[in-house]
C-alpha positions as CSV (number, residue, x, y, z in Angstrom):
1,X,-38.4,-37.8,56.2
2,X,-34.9,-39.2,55.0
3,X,-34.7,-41.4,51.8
4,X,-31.9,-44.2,51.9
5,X,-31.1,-46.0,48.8
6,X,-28.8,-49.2,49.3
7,X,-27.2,-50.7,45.9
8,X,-25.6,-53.8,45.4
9,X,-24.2,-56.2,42.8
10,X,-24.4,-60.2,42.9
11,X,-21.2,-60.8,41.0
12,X,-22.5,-65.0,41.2
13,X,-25.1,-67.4,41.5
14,X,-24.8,-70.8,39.9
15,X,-25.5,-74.1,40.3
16,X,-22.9,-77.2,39.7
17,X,-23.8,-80.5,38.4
18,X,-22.0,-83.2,37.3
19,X,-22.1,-86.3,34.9
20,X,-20.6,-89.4,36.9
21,X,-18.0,-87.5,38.2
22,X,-16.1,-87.1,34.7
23,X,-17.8,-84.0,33.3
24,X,-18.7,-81.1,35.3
25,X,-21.0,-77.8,34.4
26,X,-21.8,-74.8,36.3
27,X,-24.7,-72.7,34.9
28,X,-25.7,-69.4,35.7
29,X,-23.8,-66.0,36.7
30,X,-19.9,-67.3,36.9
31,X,-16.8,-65.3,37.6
32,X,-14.7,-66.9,34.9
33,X,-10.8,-66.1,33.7
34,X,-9.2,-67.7,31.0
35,X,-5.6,-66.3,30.4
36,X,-2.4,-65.9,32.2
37,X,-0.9,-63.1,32.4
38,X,-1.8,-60.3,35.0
39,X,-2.3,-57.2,33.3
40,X,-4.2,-58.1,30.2
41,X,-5.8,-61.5,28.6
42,X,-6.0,-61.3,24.9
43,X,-6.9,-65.1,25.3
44,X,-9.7,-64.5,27.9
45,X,-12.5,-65.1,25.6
46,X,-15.6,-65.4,28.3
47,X,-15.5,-62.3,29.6
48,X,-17.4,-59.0,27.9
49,X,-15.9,-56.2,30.3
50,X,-13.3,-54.7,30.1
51,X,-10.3,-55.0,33.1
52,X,-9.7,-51.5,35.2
53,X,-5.8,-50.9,34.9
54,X,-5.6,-50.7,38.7
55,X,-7.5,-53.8,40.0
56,X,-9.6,-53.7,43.3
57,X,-10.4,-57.1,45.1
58,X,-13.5,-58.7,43.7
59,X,-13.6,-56.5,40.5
60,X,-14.6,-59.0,38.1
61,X,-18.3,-59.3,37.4
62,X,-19.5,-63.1,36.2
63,X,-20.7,-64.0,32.8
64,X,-24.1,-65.6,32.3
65,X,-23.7,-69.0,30.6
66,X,-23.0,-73.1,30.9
67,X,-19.4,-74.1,31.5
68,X,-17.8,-77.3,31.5
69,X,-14.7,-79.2,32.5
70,X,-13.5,-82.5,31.6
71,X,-10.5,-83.3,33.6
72,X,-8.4,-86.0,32.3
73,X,-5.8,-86.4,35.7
74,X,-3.8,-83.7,36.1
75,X,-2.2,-84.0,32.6
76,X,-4.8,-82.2,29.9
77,X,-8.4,-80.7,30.7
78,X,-11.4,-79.8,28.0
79,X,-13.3,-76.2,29.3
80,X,-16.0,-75.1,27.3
81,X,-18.0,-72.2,28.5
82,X,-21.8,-71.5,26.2
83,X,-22.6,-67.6,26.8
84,X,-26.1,-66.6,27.2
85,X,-26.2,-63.3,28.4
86,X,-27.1,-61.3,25.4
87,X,-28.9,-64.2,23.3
88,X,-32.1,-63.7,22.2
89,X,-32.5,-67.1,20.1
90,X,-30.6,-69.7,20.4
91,X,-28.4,-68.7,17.1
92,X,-27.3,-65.6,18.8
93,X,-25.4,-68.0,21.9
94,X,-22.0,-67.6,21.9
95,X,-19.2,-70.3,23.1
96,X,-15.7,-70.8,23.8
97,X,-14.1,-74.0,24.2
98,X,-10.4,-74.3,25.2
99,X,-7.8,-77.6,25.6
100,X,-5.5,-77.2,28.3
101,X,-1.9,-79.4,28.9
102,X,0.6,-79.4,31.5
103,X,4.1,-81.1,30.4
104,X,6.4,-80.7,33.4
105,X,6.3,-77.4,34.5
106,X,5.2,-76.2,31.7
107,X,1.2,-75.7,31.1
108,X,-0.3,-74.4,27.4
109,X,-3.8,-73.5,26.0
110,X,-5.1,-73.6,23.2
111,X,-8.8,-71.5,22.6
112,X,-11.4,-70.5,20.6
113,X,-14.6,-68.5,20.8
114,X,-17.2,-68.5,17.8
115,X,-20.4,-66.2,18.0
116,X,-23.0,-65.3,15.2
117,X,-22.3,-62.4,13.3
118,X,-18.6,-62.2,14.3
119,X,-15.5,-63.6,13.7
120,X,-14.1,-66.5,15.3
121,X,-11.2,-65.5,17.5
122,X,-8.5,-68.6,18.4
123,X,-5.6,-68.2,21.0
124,X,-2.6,-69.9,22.7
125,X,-1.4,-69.4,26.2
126,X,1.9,-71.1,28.2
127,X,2.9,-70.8,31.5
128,X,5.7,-71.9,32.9
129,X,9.3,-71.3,35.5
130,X,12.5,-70.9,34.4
131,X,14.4,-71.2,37.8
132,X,13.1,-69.1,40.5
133,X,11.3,-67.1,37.9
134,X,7.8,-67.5,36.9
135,X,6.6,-66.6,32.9
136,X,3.7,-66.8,31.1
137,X,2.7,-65.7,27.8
138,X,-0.7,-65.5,25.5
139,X,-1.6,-64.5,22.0
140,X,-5.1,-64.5,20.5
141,X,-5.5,-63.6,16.6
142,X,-8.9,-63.0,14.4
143,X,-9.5,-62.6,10.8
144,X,-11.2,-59.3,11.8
145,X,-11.5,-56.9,15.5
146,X,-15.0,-57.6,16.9
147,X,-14.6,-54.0,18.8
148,X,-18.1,-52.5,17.5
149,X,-17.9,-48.8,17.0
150,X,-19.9,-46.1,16.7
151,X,-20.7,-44.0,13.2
152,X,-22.1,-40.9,11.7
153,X,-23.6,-40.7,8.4
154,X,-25.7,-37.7,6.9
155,X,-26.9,-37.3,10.8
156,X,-27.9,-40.9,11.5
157,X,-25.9,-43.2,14.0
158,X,-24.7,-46.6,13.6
159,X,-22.6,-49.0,14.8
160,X,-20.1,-50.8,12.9
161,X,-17.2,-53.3,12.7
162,X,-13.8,-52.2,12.0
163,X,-12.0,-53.4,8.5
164,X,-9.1,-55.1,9.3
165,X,-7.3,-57.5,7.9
166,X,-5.9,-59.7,10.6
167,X,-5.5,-58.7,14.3
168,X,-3.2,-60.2,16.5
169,X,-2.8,-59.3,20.5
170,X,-0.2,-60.8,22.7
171,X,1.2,-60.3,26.5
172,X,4.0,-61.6,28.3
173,X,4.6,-61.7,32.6
């Protein structure tokens, strides 16, 4: 007899709620992108995998968590998205909040994610046009890379976090 084996991914399930119509959540698996540029998002703090260099359609997997969005008109909005994905207790959740405005043409960001046990990371992003021409820019900057890495001592493993000083990342479209 012939085995078949059929894989597949849910890449979302949520549900959406809302508080009088002026503050919404979605909780559960989200696909969720913060950033604007194309290539890379140093200020896309919600997401734990890493981009492939050559995209494919539907290549982003969601993030477990609770995201919110306060819209104020189309002239500033409040996101704030509460990872739950890899939190045991409650002290191990991890959140980023992030204050959008739109002056013109011209919309900005400013972002932060905190999580126990690592160090806060805060970043800036602006979109905008310049004629015909469309540009955006981010920059994200930590007192310390969160990239864990891996260790040898005397024959025993670890994992550890990298010593430097200040890192700051930045892309331009």
């Amino acid at each position: 007899s012939k085995n078949r084996e059929t894989t597949s991914a849910l890449r979302e399930i949520f549900l959406d709620f809302n508080i009088n119509r002026r503050v919404y959540f979605r909780t559960g698996k989200q696909v969720l992108q913060w950033g604007r540029c194309y290539l890379w998002n140093p200020t896309d703090l919600v997401n734990t995998e890493k981009k492939p260099f050559i995209r494919k359609i539907g290549y982003r997997d969601g993030a477990y968590g609770i995201k919110f969005h306060v819209p104020f008109g189309t002239d500033y909005n409040i996101y704030g998205f509460l990872e739950t994905a890899s939190a045991a207790e409650d002290r191990d959740l991890g959140g980023a909040l992030k204050f959008e405005l739109l002056t013109g043409k011209t919309e900005s960001a400013l972002s932060g994610w905190a999580k126990r046990n690592r160090r806060p990371v805060l970043g800036y992003d602006l979109s905008s046009r310049l004629g015909r021409v469309d540009i955006a820019g981010e920059v994200s900057v930590a007192r310390r890379d969160n990239t864990r890495y891996i260790r040898e001592d005397g024959g025993v493993l670890s994992t550890g976090l990298k010593n430097d000083e200040w890192v700051t990342r930045a892309a331009v479209n």
